[in-house]
N, C-alpha and C positions, 0 to 999 in steps of 0.2 A: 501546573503550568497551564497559562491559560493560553488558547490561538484562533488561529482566524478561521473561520470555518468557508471551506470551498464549494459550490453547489454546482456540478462540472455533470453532462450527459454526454458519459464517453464510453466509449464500448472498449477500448484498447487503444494507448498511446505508448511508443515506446523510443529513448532518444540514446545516443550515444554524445554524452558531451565529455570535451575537454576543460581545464579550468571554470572547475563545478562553482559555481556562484551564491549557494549556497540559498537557504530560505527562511525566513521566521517561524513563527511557533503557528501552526495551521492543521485542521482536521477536516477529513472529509466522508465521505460513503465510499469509494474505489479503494483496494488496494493500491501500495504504494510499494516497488521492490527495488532495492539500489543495490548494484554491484560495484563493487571496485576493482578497474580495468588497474589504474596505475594509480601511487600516490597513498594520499591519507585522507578520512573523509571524519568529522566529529561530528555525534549523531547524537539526539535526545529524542528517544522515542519513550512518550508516556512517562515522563521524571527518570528513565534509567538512559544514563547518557554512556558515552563507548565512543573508541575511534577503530575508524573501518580502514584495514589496510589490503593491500591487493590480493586478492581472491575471496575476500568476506563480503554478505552482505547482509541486508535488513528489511525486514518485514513489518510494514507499518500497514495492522490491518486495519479494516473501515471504524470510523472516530477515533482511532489513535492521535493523543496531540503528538507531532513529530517536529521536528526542525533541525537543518542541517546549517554546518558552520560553512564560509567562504572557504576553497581548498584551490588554489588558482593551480595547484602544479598535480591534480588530481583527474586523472579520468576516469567517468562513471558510465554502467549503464542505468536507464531507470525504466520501468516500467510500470504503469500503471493503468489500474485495470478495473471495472465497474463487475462487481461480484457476480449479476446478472450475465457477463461475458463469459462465466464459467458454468452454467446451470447445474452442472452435478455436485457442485463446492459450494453453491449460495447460500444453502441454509447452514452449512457447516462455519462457515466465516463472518454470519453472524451470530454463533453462539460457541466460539474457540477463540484464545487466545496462543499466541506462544509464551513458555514461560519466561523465555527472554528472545526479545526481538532481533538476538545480531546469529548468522549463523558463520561460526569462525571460518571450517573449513567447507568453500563453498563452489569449488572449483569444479564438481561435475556436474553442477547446473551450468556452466557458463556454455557448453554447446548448447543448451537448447534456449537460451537467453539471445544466444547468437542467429541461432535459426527462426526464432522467431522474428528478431529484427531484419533479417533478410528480405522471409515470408512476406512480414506486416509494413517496414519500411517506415523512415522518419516522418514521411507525407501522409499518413493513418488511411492507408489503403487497406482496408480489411479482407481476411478472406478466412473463410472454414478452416481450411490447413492449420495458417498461423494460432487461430483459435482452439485446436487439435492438440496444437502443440502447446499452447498455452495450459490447456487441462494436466497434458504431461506433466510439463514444468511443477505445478499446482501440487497435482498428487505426488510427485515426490517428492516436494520439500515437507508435504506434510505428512508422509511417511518418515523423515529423518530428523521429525525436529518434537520434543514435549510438549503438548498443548494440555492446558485447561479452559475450565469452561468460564467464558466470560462474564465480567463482572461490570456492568455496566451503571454499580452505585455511584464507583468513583467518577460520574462524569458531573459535570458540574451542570444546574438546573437548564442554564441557556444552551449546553452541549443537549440534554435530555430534548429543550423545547427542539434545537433544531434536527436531530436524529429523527424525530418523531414526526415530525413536518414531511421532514424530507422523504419517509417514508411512508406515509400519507396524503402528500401533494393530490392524489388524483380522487381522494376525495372531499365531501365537506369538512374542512376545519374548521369548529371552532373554536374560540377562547375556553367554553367550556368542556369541549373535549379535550381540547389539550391539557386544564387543566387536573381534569378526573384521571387523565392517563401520569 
């Protein structure tokens, strides 16, 4: 599946929407965590596709292709988050995958999903706490959930060039380092 790649400098955004709108086939550098409040949500994360019903959700980690179907009678939360906003998780979330991205029974993460949005708020008011508790949240879905280590063959050449970009913007790039790498 190929998508659209996002280049987003977010530290932590988190939304509580109603009649979810859905989105094309898209990758980025942030986590991406969608709960389901109420409804039904049909999901394609990385070719393995799933419909998310209330209390499940999904973990689309950094360059995962994801995209989600219109669910207009569907409420979600979603949360997304630049790996940097977790320092103790960052190097772990680039080199782990889940073995599959949907977590069925998801329902005692949903308080700290909840407090975070309280904390953080839909207007991306940051603060240590929300961030505190972001880590929480973090460590224990990756506590309950199989990971292996990620395989970053499958990414297709222009996913590879912009991974690579994207994680060396602040230095010299050039055509032929990108190419060598």
């Amino acid at each position: 599946m190929k998508g659209k790649f996002e280049k987003n400098d977010l530290g932590i955004r988190m939304t509580r929407a109603e009649g979810f709108r859905g989105f094309p086939p898209m990758f980025h550098s942030h986590m991406e965590i969608l709960y389901v409040l109420r409804g039904e949500v049909k999901i394609n994360i990385d070719e393995v596709r799933h419909t998310l019903t209330k209390g499940q959700m999904s973990l689309a980690f950094p360059y995962a292709v994801h995209s989600y179907q219109k669910a207009p009678e569907a409420e979600v939360l979603v949360l997304l988050f630049s790996p940097s906003a977790v320092a103790s998780f960052e190097k772990e979330l680039s080199s782990v995958r889940p073995v599959t991205p949907y977590v069925e029974n998801a329902q005692s993460f949903l308080p700290l999903l909840e407090k975070i949005l309280a904390l953080y708020g839909e207007e991306g008011t940051s603060s240590k706490t929300a961030e505190a508790y972001l880590n929480a949240l973090l460590g224990e879905i990756l506590l309950s959930i199989p990971l292996t280590d990620a395989d970053n063959t499958d990414l297709s050449t222009t996913q590879k060039i912009l991974v690579y970009c994207s994680e060396h913007y602040k230095e010299n790039i050039t055509i032929g380092k990108v190419a060598h790498h």
